[in-house]
FILO-95034 format. One record per residue (C-alpha): residue in three letters; z negated, y negated, x; residue number from 1. Coordinates in nm, 2 decimals. Example, Ala and Ser with C-alpha at 12.3 -4.5 7.8 and 13.67 -1.06 7.14 Angstrom:
residues 2
{numar: ala c3: -0.78 c2: 0.45 c1: 1.23 mivex: 1}
{numar: ser c3: -0.71 c2: 0.11 c1: 1.37 mivex: 2}
end
This chain:
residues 306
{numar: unk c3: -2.18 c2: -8.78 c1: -3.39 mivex: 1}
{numar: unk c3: -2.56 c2: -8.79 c1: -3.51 mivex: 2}
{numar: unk c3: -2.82 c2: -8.76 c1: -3.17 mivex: 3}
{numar: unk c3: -3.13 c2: -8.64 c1: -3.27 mivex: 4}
{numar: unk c3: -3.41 c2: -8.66 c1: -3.03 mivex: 5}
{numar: unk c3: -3.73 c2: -8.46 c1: -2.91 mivex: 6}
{numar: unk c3: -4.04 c2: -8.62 c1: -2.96 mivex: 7}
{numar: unk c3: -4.39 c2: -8.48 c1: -2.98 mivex: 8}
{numar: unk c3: -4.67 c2: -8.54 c1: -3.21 mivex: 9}
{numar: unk c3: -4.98 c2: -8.49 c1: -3.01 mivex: 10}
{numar: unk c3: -5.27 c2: -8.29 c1: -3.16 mivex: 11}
{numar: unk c3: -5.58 c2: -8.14 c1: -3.07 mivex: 12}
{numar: unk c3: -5.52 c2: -7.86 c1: -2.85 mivex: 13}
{numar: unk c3: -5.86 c2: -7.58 c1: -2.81 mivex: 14}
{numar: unk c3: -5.68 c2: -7.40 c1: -2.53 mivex: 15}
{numar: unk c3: -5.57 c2: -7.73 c1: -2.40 mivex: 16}
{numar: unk c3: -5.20 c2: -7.60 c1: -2.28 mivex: 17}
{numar: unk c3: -4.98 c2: -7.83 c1: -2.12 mivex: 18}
{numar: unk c3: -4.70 c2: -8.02 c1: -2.26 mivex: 19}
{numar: unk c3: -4.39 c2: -7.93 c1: -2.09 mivex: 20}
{numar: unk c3: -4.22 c2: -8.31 c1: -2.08 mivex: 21}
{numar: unk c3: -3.96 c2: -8.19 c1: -1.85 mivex: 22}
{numar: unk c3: -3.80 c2: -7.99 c1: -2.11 mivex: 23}
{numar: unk c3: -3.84 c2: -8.29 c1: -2.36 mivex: 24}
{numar: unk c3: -3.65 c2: -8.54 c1: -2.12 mivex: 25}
{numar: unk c3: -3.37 c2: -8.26 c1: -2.02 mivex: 26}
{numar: unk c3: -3.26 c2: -8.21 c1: -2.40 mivex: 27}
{numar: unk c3: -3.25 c2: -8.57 c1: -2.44 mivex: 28}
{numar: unk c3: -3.06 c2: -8.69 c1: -2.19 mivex: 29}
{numar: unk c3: -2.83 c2: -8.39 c1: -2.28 mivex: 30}
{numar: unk c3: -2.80 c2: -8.52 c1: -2.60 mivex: 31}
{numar: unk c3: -2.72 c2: -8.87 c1: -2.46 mivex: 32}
{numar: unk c3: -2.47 c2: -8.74 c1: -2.21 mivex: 33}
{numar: unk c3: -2.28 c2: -8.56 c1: -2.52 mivex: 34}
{numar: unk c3: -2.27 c2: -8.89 c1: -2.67 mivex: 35}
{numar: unk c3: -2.15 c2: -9.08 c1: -2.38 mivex: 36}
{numar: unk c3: -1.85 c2: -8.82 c1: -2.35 mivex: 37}
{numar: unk c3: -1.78 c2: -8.81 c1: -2.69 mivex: 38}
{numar: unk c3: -1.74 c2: -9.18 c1: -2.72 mivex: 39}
{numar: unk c3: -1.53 c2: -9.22 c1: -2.36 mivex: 40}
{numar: unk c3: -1.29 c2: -8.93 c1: -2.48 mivex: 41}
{numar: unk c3: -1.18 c2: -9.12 c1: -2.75 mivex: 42}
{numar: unk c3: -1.16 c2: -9.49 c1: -2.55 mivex: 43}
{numar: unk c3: -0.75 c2: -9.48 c1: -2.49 mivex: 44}
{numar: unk c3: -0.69 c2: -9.60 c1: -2.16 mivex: 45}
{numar: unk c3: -0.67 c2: -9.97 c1: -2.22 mivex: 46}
{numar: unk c3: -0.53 c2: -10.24 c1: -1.95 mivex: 47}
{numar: unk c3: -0.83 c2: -10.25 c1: -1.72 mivex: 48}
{numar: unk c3: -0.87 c2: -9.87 c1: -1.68 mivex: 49}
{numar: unk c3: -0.51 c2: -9.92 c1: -1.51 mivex: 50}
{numar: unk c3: -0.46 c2: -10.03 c1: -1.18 mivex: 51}
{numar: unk c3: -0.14 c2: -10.18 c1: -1.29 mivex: 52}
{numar: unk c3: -0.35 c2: -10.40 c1: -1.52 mivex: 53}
{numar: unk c3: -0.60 c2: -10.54 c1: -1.18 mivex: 54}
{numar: unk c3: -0.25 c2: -10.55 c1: -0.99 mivex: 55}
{numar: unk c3: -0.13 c2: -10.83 c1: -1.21 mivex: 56}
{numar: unk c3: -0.46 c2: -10.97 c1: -1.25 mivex: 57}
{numar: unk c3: -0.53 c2: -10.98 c1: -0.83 mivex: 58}
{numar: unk c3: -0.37 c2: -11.32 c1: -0.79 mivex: 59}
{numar: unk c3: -0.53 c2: -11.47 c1: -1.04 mivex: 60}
{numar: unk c3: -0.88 c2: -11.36 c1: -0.94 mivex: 61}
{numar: unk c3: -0.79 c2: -11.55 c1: -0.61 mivex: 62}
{numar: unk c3: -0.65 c2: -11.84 c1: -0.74 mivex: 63}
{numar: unk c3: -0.95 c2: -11.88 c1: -0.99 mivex: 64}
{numar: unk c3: -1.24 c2: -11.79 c1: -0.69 mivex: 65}
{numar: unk c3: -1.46 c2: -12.04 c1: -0.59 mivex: 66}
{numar: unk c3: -1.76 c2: -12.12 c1: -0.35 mivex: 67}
{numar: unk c3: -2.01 c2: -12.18 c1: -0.56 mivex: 68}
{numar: unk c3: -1.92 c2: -11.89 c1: -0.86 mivex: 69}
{numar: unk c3: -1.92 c2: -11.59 c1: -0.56 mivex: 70}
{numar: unk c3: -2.23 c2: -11.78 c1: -0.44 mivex: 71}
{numar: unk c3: -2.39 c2: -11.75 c1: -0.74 mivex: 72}
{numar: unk c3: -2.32 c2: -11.41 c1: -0.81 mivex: 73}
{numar: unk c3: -2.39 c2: -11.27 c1: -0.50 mivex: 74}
{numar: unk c3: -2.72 c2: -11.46 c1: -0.48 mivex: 75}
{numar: unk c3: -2.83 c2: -11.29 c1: -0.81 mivex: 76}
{numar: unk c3: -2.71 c2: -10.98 c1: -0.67 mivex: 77}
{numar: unk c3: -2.88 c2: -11.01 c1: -0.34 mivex: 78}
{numar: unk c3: -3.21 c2: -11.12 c1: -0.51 mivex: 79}
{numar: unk c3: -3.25 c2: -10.82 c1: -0.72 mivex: 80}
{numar: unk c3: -3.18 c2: -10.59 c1: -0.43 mivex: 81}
{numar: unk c3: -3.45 c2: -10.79 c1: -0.24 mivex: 82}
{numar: unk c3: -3.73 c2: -10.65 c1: -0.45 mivex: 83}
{numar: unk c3: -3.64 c2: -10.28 c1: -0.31 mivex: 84}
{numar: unk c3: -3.75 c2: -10.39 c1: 0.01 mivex: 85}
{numar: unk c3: -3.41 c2: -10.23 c1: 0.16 mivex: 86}
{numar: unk c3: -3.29 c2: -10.41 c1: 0.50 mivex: 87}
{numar: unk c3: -2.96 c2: -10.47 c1: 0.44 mivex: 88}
{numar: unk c3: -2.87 c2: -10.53 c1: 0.80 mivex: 89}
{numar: unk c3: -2.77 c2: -10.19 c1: 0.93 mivex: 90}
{numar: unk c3: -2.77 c2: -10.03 c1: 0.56 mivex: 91}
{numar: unk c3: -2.48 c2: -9.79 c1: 0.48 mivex: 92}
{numar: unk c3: -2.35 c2: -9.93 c1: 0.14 mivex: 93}
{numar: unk c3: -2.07 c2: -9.79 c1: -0.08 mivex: 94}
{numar: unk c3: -1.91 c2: -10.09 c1: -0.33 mivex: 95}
{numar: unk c3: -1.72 c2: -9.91 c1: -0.64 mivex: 96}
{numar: unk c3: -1.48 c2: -10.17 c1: -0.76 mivex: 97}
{numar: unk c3: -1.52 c2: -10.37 c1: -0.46 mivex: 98}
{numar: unk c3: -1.15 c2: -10.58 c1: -0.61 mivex: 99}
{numar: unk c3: -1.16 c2: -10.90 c1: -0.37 mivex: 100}
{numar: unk c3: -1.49 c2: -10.81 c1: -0.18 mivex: 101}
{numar: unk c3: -1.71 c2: -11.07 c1: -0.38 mivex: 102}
{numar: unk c3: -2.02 c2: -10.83 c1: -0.31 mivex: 103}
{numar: unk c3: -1.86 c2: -10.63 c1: 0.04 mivex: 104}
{numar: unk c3: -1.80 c2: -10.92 c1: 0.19 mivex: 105}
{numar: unk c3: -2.10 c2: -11.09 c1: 0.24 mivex: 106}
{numar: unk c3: -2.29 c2: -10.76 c1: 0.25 mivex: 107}
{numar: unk c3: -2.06 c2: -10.69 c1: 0.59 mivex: 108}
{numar: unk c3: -2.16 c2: -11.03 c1: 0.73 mivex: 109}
{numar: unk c3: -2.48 c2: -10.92 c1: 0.63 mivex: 110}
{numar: unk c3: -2.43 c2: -10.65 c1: 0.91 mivex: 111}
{numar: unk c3: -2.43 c2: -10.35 c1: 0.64 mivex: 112}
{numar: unk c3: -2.18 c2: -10.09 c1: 0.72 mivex: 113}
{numar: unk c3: -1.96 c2: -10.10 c1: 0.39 mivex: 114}
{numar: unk c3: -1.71 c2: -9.90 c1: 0.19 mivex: 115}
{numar: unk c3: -1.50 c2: -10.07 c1: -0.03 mivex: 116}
{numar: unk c3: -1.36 c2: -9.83 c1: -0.30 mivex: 117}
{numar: unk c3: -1.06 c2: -9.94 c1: -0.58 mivex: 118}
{numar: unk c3: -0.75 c2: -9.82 c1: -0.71 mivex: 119}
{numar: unk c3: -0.59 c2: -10.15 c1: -0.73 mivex: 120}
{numar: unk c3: -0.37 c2: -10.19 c1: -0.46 mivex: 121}
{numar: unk c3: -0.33 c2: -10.61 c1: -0.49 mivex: 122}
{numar: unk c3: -0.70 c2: -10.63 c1: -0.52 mivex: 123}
{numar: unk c3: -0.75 c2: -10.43 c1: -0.23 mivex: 124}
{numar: unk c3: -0.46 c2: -10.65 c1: -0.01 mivex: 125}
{numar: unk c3: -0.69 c2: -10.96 c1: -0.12 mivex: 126}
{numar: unk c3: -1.02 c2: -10.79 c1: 0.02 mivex: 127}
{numar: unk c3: -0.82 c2: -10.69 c1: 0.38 mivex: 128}
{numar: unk c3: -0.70 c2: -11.08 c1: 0.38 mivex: 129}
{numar: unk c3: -1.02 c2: -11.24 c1: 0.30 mivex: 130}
{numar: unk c3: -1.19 c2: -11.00 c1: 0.54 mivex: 131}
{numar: unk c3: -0.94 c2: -11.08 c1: 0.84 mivex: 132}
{numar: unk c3: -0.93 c2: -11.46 c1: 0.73 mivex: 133}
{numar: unk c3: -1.35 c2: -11.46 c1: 0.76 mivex: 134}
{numar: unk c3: -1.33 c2: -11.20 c1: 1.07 mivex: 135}
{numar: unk c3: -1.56 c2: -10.96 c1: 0.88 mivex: 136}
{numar: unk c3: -1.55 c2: -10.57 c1: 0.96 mivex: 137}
{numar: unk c3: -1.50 c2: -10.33 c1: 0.64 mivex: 138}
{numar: unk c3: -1.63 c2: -10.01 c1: 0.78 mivex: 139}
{numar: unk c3: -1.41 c2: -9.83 c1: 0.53 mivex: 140}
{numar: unk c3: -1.14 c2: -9.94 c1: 0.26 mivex: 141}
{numar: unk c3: -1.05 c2: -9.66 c1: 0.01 mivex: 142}
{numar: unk c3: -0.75 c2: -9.73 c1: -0.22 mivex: 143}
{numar: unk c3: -0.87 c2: -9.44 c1: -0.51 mivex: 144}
{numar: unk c3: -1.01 c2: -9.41 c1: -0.86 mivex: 145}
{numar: unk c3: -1.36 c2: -9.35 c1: -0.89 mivex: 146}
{numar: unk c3: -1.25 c2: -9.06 c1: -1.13 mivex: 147}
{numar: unk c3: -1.06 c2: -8.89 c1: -0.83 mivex: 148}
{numar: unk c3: -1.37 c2: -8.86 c1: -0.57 mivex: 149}
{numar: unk c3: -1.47 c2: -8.55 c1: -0.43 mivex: 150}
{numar: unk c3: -1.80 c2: -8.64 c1: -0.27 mivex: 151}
{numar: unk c3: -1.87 c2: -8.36 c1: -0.05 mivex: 152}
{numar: unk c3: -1.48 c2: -8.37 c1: 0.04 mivex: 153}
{numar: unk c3: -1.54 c2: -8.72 c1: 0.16 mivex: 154}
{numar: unk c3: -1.84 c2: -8.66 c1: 0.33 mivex: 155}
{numar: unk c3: -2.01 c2: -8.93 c1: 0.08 mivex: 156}
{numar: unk c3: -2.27 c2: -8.70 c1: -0.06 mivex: 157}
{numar: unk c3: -2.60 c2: -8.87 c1: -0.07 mivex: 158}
{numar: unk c3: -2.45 c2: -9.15 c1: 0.19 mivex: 159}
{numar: unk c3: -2.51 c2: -9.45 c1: 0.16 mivex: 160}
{numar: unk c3: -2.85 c2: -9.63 c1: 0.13 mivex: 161}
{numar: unk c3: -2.71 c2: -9.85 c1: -0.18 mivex: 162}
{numar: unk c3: -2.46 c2: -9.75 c1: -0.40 mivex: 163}
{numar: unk c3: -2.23 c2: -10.02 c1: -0.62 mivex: 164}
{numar: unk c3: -2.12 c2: -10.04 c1: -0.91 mivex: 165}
{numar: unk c3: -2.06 c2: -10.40 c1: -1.08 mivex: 166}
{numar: unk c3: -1.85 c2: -10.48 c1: -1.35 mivex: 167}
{numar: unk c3: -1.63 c2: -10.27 c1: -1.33 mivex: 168}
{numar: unk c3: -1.44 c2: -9.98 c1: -1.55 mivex: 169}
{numar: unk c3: -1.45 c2: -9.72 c1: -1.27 mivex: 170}
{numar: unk c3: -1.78 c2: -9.60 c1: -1.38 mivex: 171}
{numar: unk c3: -1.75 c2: -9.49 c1: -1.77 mivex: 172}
{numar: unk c3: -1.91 c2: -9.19 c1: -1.87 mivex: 173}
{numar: unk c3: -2.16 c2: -8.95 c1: -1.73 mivex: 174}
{numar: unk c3: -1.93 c2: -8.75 c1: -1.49 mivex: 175}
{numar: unk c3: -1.88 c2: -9.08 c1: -1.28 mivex: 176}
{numar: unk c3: -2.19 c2: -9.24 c1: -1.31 mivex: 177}
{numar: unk c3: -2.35 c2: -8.86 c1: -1.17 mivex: 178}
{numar: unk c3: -2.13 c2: -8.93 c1: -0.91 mivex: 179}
{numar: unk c3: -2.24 c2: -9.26 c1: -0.81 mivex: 180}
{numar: unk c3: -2.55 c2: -9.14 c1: -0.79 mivex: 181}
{numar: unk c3: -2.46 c2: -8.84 c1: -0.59 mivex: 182}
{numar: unk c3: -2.30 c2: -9.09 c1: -0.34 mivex: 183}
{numar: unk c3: -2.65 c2: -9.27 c1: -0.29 mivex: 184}
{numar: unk c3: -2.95 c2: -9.13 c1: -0.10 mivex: 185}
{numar: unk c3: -3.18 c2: -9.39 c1: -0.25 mivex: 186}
{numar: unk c3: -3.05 c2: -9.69 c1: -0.40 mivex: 187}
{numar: unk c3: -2.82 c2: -9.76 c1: -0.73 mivex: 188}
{numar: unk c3: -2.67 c2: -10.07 c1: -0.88 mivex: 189}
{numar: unk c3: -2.52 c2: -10.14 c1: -1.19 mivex: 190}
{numar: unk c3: -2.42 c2: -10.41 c1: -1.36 mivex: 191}
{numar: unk c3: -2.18 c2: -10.47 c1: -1.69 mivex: 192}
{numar: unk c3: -2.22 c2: -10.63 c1: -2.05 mivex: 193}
{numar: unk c3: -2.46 c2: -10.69 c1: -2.25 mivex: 194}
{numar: unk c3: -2.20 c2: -10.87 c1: -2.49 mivex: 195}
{numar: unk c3: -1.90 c2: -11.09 c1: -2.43 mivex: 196}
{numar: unk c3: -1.74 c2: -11.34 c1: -2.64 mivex: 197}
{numar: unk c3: -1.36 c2: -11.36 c1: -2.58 mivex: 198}
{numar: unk c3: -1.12 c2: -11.65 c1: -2.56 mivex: 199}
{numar: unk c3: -1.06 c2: -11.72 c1: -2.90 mivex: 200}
{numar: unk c3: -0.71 c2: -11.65 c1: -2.84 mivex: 201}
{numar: unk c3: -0.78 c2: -11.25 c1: -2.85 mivex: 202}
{numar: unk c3: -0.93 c2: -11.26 c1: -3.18 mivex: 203}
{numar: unk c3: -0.64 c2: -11.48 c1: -3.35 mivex: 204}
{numar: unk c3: -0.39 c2: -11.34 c1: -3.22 mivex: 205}
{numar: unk c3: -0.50 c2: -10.96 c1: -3.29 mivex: 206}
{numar: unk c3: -0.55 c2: -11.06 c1: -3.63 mivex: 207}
{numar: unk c3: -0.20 c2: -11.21 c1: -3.71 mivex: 208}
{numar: unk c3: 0.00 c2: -10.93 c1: -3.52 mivex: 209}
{numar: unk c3: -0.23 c2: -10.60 c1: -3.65 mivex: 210}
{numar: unk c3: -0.41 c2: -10.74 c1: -3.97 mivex: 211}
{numar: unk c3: -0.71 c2: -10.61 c1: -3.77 mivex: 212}
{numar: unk c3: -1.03 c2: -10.72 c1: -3.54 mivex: 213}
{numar: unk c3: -1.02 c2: -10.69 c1: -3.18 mivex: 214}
{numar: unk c3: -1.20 c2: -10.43 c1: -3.04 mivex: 215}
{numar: unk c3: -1.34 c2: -10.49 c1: -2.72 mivex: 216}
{numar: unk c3: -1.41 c2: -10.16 c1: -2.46 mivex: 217}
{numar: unk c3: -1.75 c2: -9.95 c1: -2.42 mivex: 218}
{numar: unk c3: -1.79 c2: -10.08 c1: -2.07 mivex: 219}
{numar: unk c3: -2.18 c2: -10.19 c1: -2.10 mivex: 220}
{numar: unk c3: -2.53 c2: -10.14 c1: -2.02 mivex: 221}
{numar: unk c3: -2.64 c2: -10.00 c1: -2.29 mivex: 222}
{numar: unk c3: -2.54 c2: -9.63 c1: -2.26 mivex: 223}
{numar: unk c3: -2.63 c2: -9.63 c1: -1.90 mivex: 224}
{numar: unk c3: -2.95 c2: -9.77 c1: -1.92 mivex: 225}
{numar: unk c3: -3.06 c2: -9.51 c1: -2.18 mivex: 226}
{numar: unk c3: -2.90 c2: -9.24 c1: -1.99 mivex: 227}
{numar: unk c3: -3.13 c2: -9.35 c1: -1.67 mivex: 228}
{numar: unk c3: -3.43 c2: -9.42 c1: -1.88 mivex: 229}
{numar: unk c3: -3.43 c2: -9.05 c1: -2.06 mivex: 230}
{numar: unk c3: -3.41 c2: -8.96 c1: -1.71 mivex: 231}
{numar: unk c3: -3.75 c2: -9.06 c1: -1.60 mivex: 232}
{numar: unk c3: -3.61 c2: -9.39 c1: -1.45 mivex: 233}
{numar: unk c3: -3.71 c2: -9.74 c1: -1.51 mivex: 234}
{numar: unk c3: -3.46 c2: -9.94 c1: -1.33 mivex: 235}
{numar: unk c3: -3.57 c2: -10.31 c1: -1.24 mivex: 236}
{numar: unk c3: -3.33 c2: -10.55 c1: -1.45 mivex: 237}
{numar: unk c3: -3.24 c2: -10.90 c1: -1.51 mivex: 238}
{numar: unk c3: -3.03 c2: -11.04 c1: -1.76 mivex: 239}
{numar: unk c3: -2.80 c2: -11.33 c1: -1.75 mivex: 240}
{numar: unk c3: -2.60 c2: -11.59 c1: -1.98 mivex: 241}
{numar: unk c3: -2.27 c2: -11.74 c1: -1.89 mivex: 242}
{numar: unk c3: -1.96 c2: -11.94 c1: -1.99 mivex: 243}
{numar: unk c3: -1.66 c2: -11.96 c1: -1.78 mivex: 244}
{numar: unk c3: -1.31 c2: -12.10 c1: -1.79 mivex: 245}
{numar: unk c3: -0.97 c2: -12.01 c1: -1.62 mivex: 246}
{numar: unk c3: -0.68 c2: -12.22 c1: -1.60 mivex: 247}
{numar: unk c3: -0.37 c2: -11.97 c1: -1.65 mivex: 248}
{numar: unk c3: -0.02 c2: -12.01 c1: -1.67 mivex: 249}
{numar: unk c3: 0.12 c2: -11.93 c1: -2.04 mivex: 250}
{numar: unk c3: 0.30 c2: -11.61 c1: -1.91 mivex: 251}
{numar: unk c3: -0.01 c2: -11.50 c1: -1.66 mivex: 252}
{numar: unk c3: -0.20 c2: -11.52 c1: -2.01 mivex: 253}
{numar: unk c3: 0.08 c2: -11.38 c1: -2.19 mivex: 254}
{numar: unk c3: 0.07 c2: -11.08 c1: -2.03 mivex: 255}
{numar: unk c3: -0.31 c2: -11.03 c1: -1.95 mivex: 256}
{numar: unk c3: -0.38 c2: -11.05 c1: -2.37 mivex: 257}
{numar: unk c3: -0.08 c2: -10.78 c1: -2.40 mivex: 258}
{numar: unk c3: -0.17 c2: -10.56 c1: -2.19 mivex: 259}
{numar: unk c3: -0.55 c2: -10.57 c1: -2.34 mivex: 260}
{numar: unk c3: -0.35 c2: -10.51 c1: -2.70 mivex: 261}
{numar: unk c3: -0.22 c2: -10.18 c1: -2.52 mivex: 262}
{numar: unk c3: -0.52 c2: -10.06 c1: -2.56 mivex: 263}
{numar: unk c3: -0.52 c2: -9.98 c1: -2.96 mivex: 264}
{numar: unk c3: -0.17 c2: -10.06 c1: -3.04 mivex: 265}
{numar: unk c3: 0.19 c2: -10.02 c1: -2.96 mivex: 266}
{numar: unk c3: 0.36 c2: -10.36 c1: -2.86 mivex: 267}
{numar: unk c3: 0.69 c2: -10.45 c1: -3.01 mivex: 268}
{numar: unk c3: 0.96 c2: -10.59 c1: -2.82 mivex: 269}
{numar: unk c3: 0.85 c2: -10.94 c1: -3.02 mivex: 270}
{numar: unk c3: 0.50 c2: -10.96 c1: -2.95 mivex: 271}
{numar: unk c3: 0.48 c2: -11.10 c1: -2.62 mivex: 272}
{numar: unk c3: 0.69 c2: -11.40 c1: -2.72 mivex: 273}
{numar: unk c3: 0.49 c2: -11.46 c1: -3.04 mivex: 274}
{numar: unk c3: 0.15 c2: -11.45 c1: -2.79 mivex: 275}
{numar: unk c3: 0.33 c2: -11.73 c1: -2.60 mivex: 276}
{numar: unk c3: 0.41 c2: -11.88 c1: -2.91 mivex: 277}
{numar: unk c3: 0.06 c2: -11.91 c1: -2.97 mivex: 278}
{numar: unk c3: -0.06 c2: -12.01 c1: -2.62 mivex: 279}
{numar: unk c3: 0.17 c2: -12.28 c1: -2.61 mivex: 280}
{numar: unk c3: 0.08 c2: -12.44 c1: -2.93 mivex: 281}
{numar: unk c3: -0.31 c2: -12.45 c1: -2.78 mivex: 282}
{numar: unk c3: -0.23 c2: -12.46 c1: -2.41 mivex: 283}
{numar: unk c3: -0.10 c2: -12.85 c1: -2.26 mivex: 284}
{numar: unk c3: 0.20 c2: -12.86 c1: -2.02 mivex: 285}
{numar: unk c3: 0.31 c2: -12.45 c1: -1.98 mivex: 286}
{numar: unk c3: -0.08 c2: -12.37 c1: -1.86 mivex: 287}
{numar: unk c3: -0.40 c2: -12.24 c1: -2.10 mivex: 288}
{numar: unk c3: -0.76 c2: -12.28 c1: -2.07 mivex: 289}
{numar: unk c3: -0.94 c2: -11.93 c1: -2.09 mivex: 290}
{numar: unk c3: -1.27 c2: -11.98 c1: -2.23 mivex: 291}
{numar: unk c3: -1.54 c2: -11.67 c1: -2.24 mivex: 292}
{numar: unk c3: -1.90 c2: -11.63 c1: -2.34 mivex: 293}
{numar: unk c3: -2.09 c2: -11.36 c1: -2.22 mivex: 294}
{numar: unk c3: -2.46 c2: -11.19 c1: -2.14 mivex: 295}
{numar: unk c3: -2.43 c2: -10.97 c1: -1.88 mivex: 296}
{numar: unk c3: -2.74 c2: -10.74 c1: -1.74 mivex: 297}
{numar: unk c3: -2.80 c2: -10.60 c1: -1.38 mivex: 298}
{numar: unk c3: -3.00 c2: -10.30 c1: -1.27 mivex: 299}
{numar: unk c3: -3.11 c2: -10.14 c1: -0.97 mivex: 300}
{numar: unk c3: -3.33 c2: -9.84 c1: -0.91 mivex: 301}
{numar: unk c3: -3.44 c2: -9.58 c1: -0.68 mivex: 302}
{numar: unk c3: -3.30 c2: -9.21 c1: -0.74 mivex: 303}
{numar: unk c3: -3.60 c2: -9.10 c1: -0.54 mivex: 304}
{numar: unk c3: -3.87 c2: -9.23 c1: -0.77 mivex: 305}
{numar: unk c3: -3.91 c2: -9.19 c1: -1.17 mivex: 306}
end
């Protein structure tokens, strides 16, 4: 799809009639929007826009938490948020893709009346336990796909004083990021890629099994950004490097790279146990080291203001 864009070239006007920029931004961010859906209708619905896929993956998340990773995440969070000035203690604040709480939780301890919203069920069961195990009050926990939302239905139009949505699938084209902005009566995060490295393990093994590349989702700032910023918006942003590594059994990883393989290819019955092949030859004693590269961006803005 070719997007063409409306841009002015500015010349001496005698009668000195105004330019109608409104017009200008509304055909361009229609143009956007059109490309937006056109690339999410053909994204298959790979493992993590599956609940089955977070499910599986819930444990693991758990297992591999730590004080010091949610700490620094929430405290880049947090920081950004600062600079809108909004009290959090007392705020109404809807988390889209809350999984195990990382952001509702402390936000809740903060004293902000929160909504935790995800269609995984075992991430979900992890937020309610690490809520009862801290004795933190979730206003509102909502087992449901972002897609699925009626907002006046729930009551959620225009809401919540900060709206969330941070790394995560549930928000992935224009009809659900309208909606998370619907939800809010000021405030928007978002947060996703700005490009990710894989385990090397993705890339070698989709290789030898399709005699093709990997090809990683659409989930990133890019579209989003541009859709705000052709909107009038300039969202307040900060970008940010990082390398992690997870300690996996071979059959957790096993079937976290197969079910990311779903996403562009049918698996043969054989697959899985060539994947293990694979991990065991690089993993030590039945376990693999995950190791990922990525820059990730953050943005918050105010729906109120352009």
């Amino acid at each position: 799809m070719n997007i063409m864009f409306h841009c002015l070239r500015l010349q001496p006007n005698p009668r000195n009639e105004m330019v109608h920029m409104d017009d200008i931004h509304q055909k361009n961010t229609q143009y956007w929007r059109n490309y937006w859906d056109e690339i999410t209708s053909k994204t298959i619905r790979y493992g993590p826009m599956n609940a089955t896929f977070w499910d599986s993956m819930s444990k693991r998340f758990v297992r591999n938490r730590t004080p010091e990773r949610e700490s620094d995440r929430f405290n880049g969070f947090f920081n950004l948020i600062k600079t809108t000035g909004l009290d959090i203690d007392g705020a109404y604040v809807l988390d889209i893709g809350a999984g195990t709480g990382s952001l509702s939780i402390p936000l809740a301890k903060m004293g902000a009346k929160v909504t935790s919203l995800d269609f995984s069920e075992g991430m979900l069961n992890n937020l309610k336990q690490r809520a009862e195990t801290e004795n933190v009050k979730i206003d509102n926990i909502i087992q449901r796909s972002w897609d699925e939302v009626d907002l006046d239905a729930e009551g959620f139009r225009e809401k919540f004083d900060l709206v969330i949505a941070s790394m995560t699938p549930a928000v992935h084209n224009p009809q659900t990021f309208d909606r998370m902005m619907g939800a809010s009566k000021k405030l928007c995060y978002y947060s996703g890629w700005v490009n990710r490295r894989w385990d090397n393990a993705y890339y070698d093994l989709y290789r030898e099994l399709f005699n093709s590349e990997f090809q990683t989702g659409n989930h990133g700032i890019y579209i989003p950004f541009m859709y705000l910023y052709l909107q009038g918006y300039h969202p307040e942003i900060i970008l940010k490097k990082d390398t992690w590594r997870n300690e996996s059994t071979v059959d957790e990883m096993a079937d976290t790279i197969a079910s990311h393989f779903y996403s562009t290819s049918t698996i043969e019955p054989d697959i899985k146990s060539k994947i293990k092949g694979y991990l065991i030859h690089n993993g030590e004693n039945g376990k693999y080291c995950e190791t990922s590269c990525s820059t990730s961006a953050m943005m918050v803005w105010d729906k109120l203001k352009k």
